[in-house]
C-alpha positions in Angstrom: 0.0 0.0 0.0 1.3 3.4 -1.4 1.6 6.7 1.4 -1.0 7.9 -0.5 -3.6 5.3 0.4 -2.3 5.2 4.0 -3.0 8.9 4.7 -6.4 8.2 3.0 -7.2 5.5 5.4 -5.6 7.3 8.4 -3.3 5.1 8.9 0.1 7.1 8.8 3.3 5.1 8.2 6.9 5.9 7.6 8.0 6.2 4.2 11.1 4.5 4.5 12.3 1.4 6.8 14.9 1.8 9.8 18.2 2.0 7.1 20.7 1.1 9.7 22.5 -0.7 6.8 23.1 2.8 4.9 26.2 3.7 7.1 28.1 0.7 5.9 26.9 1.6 2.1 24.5 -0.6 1.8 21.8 0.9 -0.3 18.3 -0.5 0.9 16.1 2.4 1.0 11.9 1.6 -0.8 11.1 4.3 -3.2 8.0 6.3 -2.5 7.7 8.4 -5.4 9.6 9.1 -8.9 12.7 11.0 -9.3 14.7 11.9 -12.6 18.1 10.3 -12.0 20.8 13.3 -13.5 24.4 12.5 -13.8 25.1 14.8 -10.5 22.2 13.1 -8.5 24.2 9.7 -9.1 27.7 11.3 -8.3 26.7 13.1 -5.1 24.9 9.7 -4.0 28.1 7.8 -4.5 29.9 10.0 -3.2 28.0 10.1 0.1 27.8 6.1 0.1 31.7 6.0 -0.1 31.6 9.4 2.8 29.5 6.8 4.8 31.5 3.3 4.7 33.8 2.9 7.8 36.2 1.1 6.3 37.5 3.6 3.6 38.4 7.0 4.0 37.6 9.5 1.0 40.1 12.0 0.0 37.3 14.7 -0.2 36.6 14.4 3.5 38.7 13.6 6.7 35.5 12.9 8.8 35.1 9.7 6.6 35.1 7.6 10.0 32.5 6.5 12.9 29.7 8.1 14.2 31.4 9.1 17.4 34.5 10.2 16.3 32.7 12.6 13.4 30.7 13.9 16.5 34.1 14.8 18.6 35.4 16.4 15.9 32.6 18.1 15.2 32.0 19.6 18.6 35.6 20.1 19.0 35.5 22.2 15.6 32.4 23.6 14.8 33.6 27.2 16.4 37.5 26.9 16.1 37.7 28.5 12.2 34.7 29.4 10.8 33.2 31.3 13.5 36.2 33.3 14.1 37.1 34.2 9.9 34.5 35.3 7.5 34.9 34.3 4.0 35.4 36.7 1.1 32.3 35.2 -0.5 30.6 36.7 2.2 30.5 40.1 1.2 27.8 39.7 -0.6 26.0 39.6 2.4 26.7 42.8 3.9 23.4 44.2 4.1 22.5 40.9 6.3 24.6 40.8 9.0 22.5 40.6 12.0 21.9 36.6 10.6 25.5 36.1 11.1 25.3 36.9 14.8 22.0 34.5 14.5 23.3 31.6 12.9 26.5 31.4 15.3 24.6 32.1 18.6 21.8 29.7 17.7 24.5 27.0 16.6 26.3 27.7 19.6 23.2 27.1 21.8 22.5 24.3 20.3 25.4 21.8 20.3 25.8 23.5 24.5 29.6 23.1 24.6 30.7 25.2 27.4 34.5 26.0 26.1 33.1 27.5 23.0 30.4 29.7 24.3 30.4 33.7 23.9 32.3 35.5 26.5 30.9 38.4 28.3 33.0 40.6 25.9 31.6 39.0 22.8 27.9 39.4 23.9 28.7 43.0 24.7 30.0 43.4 21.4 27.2 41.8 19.7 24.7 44.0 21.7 26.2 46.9 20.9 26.6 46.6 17.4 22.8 45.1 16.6 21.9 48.4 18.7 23.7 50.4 15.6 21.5 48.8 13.4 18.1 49.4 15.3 16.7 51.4 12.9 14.9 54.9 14.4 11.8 53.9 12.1 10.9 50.6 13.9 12.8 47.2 13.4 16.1 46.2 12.5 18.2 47.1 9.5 20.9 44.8 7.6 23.7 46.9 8.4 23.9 50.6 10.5 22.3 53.5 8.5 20.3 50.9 6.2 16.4 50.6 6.0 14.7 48.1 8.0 13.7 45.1 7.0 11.5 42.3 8.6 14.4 39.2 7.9 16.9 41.6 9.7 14.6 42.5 12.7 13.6 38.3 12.9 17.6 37.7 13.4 18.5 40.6 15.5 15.5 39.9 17.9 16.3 35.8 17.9 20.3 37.0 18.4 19.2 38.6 21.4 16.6 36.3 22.9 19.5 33.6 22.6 21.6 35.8 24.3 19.5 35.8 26.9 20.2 38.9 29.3 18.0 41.6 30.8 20.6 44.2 29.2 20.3 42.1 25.6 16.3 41.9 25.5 15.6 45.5 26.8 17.6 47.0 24.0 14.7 46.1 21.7 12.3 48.9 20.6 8.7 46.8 21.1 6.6 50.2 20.1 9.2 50.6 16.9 9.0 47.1 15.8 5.0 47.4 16.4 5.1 50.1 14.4 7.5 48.7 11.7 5.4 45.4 11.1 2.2 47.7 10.8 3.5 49.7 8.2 4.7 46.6 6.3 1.4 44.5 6.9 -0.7 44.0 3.6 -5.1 44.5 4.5 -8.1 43.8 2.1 -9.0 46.7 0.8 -6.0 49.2 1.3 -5.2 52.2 -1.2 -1.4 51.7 -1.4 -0.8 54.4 -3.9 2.5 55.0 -2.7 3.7 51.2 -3.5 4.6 49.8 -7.0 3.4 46.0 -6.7 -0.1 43.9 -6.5 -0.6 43.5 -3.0 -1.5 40.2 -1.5 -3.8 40.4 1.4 -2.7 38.9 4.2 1.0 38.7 3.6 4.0 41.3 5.1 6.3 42.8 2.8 9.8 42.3 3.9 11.1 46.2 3.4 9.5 49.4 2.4 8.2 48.6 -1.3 9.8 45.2 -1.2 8.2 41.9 -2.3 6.0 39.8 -0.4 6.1 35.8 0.2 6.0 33.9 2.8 9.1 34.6 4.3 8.1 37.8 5.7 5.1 36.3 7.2 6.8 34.0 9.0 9.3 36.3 10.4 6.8 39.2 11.3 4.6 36.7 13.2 8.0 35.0 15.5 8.8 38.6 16.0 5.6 39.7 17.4 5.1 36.6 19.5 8.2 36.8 20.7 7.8 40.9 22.0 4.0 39.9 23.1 2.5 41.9 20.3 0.4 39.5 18.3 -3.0 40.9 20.6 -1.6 44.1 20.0 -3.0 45.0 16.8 -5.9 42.4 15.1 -4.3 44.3 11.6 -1.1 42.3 12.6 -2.7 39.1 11.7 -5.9 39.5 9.5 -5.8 38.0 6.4 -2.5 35.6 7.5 -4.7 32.5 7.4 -6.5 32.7 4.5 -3.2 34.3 2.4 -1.3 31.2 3.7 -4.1 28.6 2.6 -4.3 29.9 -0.7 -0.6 29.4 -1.1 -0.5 25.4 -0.7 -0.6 23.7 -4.0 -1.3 20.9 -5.5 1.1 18.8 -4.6 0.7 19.0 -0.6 3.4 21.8 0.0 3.4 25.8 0.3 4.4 28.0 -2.0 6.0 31.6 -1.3 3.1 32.8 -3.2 -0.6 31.5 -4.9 0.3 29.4 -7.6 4.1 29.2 -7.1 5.6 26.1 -6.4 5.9 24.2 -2.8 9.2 24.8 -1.4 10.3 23.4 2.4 12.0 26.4 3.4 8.2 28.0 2.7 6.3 25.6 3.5 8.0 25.6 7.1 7.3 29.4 7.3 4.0 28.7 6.2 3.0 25.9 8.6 4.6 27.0 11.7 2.6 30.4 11.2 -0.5 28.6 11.4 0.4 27.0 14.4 1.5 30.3 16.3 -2.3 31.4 15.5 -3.6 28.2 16.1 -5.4 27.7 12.7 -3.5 24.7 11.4 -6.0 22.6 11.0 -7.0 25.2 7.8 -4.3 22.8 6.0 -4.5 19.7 3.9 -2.2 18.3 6.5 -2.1 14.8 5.7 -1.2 15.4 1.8 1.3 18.0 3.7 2.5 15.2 5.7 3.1 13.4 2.5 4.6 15.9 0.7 7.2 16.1 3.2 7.9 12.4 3.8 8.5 12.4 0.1 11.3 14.8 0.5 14.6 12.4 2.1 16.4 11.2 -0.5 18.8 8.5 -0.8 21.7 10.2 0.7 19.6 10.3 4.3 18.8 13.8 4.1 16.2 16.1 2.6 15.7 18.1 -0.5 13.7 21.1 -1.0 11.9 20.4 -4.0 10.7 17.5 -6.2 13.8 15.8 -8.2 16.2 18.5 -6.5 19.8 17.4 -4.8 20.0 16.7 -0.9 20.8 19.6 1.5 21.6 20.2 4.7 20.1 23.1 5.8 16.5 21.2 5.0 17.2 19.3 8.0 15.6 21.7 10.3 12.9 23.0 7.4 11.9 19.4 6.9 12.4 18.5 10.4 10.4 20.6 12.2 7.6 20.5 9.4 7.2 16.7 11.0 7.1 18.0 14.2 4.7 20.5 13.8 2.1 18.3 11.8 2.3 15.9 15.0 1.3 19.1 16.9 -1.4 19.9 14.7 -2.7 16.4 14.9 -2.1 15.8 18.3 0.6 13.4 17.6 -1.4 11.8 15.0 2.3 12.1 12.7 4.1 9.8 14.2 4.9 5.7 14.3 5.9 4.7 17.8 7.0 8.5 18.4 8.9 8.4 15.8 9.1 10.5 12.7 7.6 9.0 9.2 11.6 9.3 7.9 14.0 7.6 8.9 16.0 9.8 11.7 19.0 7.9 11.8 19.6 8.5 8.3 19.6 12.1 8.6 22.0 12.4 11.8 23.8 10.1 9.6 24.3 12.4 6.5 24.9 15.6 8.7 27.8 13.9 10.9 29.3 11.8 8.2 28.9 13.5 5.1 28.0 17.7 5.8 31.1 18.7 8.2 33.8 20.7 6.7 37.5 19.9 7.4 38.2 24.0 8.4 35.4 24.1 10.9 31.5 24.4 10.3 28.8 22.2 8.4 27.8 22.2 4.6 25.3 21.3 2.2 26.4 18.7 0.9 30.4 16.7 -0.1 30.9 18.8 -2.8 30.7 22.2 -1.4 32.5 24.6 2.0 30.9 24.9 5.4 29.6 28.4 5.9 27.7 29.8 8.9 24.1 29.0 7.5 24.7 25.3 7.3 25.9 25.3 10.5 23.1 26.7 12.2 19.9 25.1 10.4 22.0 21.2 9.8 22.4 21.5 13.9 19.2 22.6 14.2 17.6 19.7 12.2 19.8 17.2 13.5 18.6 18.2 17.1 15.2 18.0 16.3 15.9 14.0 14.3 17.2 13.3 17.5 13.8 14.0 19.5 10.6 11.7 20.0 6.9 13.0 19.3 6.4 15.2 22.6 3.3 17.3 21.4 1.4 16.8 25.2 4.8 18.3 26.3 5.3 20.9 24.0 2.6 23.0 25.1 3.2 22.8 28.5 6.9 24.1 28.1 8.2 24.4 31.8 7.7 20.7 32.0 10.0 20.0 28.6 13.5 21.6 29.7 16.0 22.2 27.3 18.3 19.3 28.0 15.1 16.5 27.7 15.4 12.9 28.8 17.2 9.8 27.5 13.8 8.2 26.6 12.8 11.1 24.7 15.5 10.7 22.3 16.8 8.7 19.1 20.9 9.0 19.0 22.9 7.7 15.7 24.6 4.6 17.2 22.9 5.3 21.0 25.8 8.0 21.3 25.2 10.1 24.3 28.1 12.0 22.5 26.1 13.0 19.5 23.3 14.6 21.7 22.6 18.1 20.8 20.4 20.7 22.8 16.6 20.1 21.2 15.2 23.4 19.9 11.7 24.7 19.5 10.2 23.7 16.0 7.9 27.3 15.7 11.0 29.4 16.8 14.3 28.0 15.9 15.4 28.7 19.1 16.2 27.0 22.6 12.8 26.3 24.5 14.3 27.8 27.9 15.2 31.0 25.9 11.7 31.4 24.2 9.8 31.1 27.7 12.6 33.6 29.3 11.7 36.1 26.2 8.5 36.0 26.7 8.0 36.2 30.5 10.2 39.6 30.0 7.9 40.7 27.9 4.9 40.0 28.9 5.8 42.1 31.8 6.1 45.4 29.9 3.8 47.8 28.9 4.1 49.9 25.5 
């Protein structure tokens, strides 16, 4: 019996069998659904097949070697190169740099190694700098002097929710950034004659005049729950349910926009927004939840896309997609607690197959680790490593940050590999969500 005609019948069941056998390169894996075989899909499957076989070592790769070694020397070099020395290639993202501060805090948080945490210093620094770029028009900016922009004001507030002080979460401007998502909030009916585009109702644009997709929703909505602002305003989220139920095609996913084409990274902004309002069940979830089973591919991770190559940073976009459908259903998405992919096989491609030699995780073999890798692969791999907790989830003092033994599924039973498990709406630690918001809630504006 097909996926298709399980979720018909209700009876959900994992796509793919437990593939223990994959780390010795043993290809066993059951096709679900078709998938145009291109010279590079065949290379970069080989290629992670001979990454994954303990007895060889590749000469593209020195982590070519068992699970708990790859996770010491991941731990032990996650923060030692790449989070000290920017790239050239990153200039190109100068107008972005509040996500830098993002990506390293959260991946920081994440794997909880006390030696390579941010000294006071460092916080300080970071502080001080993301107050340069607080723009005096509401939000956050890319960069000092720039205009602000929603994707900028989601990583500058998440940078300084993860960093956790009372000096760190009172530098925010809550009446700004009100402000700030107001102006950039899209209503039925509205006269925009001072915009260019076609407005979508419902949706945010993500700076003054800029485009609109689902991104910006997504960001705008984290923010404002985050500061205590969603009951602020009923203009900050009229017209987000229907905008986002219009956007979910055919084929199960979402779509940045109506009619585009389901992407994870949107249909992960997408869903969790629905589950921050509470109007998830507004979804075809179950051809959702097939949709995204659909998406490992035989490498062990996830791809974005139908018939696209595997990726890393889908880890967490596909990851917590799973988990969020199991909250929406009341843990009706999940076999035995576990996920309907195979979990293993995902901590498996991110340790053995996605860390860089200089430090830092990557896409895939082929390619350099970078900052954005790092954060979203951990992040995914954390979550992979997690059972269905959905009774737990929403009673968050009772599901601390650390989690119990039970509760979670290591590559090999490693207590090494164990990483900190992070909330699937916010991307961030649960402890640090409930400290943001208890500050919060406390203010007045």
């Amino acid at each position: 019996m097909c996926i298709r005609d399980r979720c018909k019948s209700n009876s959900i069941q994992p796509r793919y069998c437990l593939i223990e056998p994959l780390f010795t390169g043993i290809k066993c894996m059951r096709r679900a659904n078709f998938r145009v075989l291109t010279r590079s899909t065949t290379y970069l499957t080989t290629e992670c097949l001979l990454l994954k076989r303990p007895t060889r070592t590749s000469s593209r790769c020195s982590c070519a070697r068992s699970s708990t070694a790859a996770s010491s020397w991941l731990r032990s070099n996650v923060s030692v190169s790449l989070f000290l020395t920017l790239a050239a290639s990153f200039q190109s993202l100068d107008s972005s740099q509040p996500w830098f501060f993002f990506w390293i805090t959260n991946a920081l948080e994440i794997l909880n190694e006390k030696k390579h945490t941010l000294t006071a210093e460092q916080s300080t620094k970071v502080e001080d700098y993301l107050i340069a770029c607080q723009s005096p028009k509401g939000g956050f900016a890319g960069s000092p002097y720039m205009e602000p922009h929603i994707a900028s004001t989601y990583a500058a507030v998440c940078t300084l929710v993860n960093l956790g002080t009372e000096r760190a979460l009172s530098l925010i401007n809550v009446k700004g950034v009100l402000e700030f998502l107001l102006r950039m909030k899209h209503c039925e009916g509205e006269l925009l004659l001072s915009r260019m585009r076609t407005t979508l109702p419902g949706s945010f644009e993500i700076h003054e005049n800029g485009e609109n997709d689902m991104r910006a929703t997504y960001c705008a909505l984290v923010v404002a729950d985050l500061l205590g602002l969603l009951n602020q305003s009923k203009k900050l989220t009229e017209g987000v349910v229907e905008y986002i139920v219009q956007c979910q095609t055919y084929e199960g996913g979402i779509a940045c926009v109506p009619f585009g084409e389901a992407h994870a990274g949107y249909t992960y902004c997408g869903l969790a927004s629905l589950v921050l309002l509470g109007e998830a069940d507004k979804l075809d979830l179950l051809k959702l939840l097939q949709w995204s089973a659909n998406r490992q591919t035989d490498e062990g991770g996830f791809n974005g896309r139908i018939g696209k190559l595997v990726d890393s940073c889908y880890n967490f976009w596909l990851g917590a997609i799973h988990e969020l459908i199991d909250i929406s259903l009341k843990g009706g998405a999940n076999n035995g607690r576990r996920w309907l992919v195979s979990q293993c096989a995902v901590q498996g491609y991110t340790l053995l197959c996605c860390q860089d030699r200089e430090g830092g995780m990557r896409d895939k073999p082929q390619r350099r680790g970078d900052l954005y890798h790092t954060c979203y692969a951990l992040a995914g791999m954390s979550i992979m490593q997690g059972k269905s907790a959905h009774k737990l989830l929403c009673e968050e003092e009772k599901f601390g940050a650390k989690g119990g033994k039970k509760q979670q599924v290591y590559l090999a039973k490693e207590e090494r590999n164990r990483l900190r498990r992070v909330h699937p709406v916010y991307c961030l630690q649960h402890e640090k969500v409930k400290i943001a918001k208890k500050y919060f809630s406390n203010c007045s504006y």
